[in-house]
C-alpha positions, -999 to +999 in steps of 0.1 A: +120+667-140+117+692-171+144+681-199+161+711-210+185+708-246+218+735-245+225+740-280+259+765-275+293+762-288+310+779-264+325+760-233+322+785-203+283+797-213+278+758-215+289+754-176+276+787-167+241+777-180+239+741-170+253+750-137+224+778-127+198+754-142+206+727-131+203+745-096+164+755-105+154+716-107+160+707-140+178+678-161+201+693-191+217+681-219+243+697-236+253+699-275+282+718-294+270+721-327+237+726-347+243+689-359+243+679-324+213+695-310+195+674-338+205+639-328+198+654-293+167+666-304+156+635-317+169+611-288+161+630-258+129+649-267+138+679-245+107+699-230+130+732-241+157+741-258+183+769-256+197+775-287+228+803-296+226+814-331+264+817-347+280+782-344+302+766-366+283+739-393+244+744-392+237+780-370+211+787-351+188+799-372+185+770-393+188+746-366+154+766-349+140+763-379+144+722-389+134+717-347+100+735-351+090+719-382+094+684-365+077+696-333+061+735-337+052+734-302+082+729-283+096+763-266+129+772-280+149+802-264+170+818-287+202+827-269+233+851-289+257+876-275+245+899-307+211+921-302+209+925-336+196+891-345+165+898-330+154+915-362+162+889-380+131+870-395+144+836-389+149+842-353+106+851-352+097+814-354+117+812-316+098+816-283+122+842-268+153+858-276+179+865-251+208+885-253+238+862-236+250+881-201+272+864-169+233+872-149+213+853-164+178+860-147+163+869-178+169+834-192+161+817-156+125+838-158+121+829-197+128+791-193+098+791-162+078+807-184+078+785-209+083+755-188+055+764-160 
């Protein structure tokens, strides 16, 4: 079973997400906080991760950033409610960037993708 990592500080995309993927077969683990997804990171060695961009402590962008150096191949999936941050150069070095939405079939058909 494909080990997915849900890097997202809010509480109701966090049970959305885990709930729909969870559905498609695979195993997730859930963090709050940039911090988090790093000792996740490290301990679980996810196959993907998920990770939204504006959290409190270490964001997105920096937490992407410190996950590829220590393994440039994993897919990560940016995830953020704001389009904008898809110009943002940080937010090249992800896999995909999806903007956050209730129907999620966009990040369903990304996470195969990358998982397939």
């Amino acid at each position: 079973m494909k080990k997915i990592l849900l890097v997202d500080d809010e509480e109701g995309i966090q049970m959305l997400y885990r709930e729909e993927l969870e559905d498609e077969g695979y195993e997730v683990i859930s963090a709050y906080t940039g911090e988090e997804g790093m000792q996740k990171f490290e301990d679980e060695s996810p196959d993907l991760v998920i990770l939204d961009i504006q959290m409190p402590g270490m964001n997105g962008i920096e937490t992407l950033r410190q996950m590829k150096m220590a393994n440039p191949k994993l897919p990560v999936i940016l995830s953020s409610a704001y389009n904008e941050y898809k110009q943002d150069l940080g937010a090249w070095a992800s896999d995909e960037y999806v903007v956050k939405s209730s129907n999620i079939s966009e990040l369903k058909e990304a996470v195969r993708k990358h998982l397939s």
